[in-house]
N, C-alpha and C positions, 0 to 999 in steps of 0.2 A: 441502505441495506443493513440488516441485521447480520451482526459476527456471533457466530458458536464459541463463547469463549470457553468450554469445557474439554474444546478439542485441544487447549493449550495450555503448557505447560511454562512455570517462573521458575529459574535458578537463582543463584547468587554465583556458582560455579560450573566451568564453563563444561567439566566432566561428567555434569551428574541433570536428569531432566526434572528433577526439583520436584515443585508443585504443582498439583493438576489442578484445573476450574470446577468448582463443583457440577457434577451432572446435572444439564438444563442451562445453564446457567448464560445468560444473552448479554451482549453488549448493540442496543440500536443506535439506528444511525443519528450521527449528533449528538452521540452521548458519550458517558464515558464509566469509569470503573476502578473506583479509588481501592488501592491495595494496599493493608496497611503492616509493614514488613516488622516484626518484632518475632525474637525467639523462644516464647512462652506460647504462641497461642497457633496452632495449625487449621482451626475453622473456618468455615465461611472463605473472603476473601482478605484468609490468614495466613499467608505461604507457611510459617512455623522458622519462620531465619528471620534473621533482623539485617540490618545494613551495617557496615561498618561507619564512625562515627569519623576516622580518616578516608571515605570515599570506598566505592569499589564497582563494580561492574556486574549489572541483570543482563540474564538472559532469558529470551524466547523461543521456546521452540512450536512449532505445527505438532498436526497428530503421527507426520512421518518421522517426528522427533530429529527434524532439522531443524537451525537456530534461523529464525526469522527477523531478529535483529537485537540487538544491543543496544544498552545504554550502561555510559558511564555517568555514575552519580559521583559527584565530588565532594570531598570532605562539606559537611553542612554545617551551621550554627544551631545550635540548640532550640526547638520547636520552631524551627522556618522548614516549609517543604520542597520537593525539588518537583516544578510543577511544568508540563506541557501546554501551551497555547496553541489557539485553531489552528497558526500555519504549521505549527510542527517542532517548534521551537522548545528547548529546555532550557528552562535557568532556574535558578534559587528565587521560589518565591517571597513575597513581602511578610506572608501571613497565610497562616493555616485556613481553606478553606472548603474541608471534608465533604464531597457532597454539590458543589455549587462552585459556578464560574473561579475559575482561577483570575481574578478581578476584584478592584476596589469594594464593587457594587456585589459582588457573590461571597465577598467577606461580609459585608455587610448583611443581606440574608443571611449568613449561615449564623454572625451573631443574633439577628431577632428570631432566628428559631431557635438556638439556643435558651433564650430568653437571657440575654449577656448585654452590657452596654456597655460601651469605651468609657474607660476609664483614664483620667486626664491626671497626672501626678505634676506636683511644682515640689523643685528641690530650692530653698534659698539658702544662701552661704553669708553666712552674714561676720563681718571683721571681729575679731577678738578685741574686749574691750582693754 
């Protein structure tokens, strides 16, 4: 079933109903709707707030402007995402994978459509002569 997601609104705080979805704007069934939280950019699916980099807590509201559920994001490492799986699960992903499966294999897509390939570094530490 397809979700209205223009009826719904993103906070960062738990007082205020945040950001609206853009008018039209659908999430289908099996899909999903990458939101990308930073405080310079309010467009598209740009709430205009960023996350704090010690953790903090979104909220959801309905169009009755009730909170329809929460989540706590926890303090992250720098460019890892905090991503959801089919059962419902959150955790600190391995790798950014904007767009495509939260998965080894949907990182992997999202880097050939990038047009990106892994890149392999070797550190040697070699004795002082």
């Amino acid at each position: 079933k397809e979700l209205y997601s223009h009826i719904y609104k993103l906070s960062d705080k738990p007082d205020e109903l945040g950001f609206t979805f853009p008018q039209g704007s659908t999430i289908g069934a099996d899909s999903y709707l990458v939101v990308y939280c930073h405080p310079d950019d309010g467009s598209g699916a740009h709430p205009g707030f960023g996350l704090s980099r010690d953790g903090e807590t979104l909220y959801l509201y309905n169009s009755a402007n009730v909170c329809v559920q929460t989540v706590d994001v926890p303090a992250l490492p720098d460019d890892l995402p905090y991503t959801r799986d089919a059962s419902g699960t959150w955790s600190i992903g391995d790798y950014g994978t904007p767009g495509y499966p939260n998965t080894e294999d949907g990182h992997n897509a999202w880097m050939s459509a990038m047009n990106l390939s892994p890149v392999t570094v070797v550190i040697s530490i070699l004795p002082r002569p």
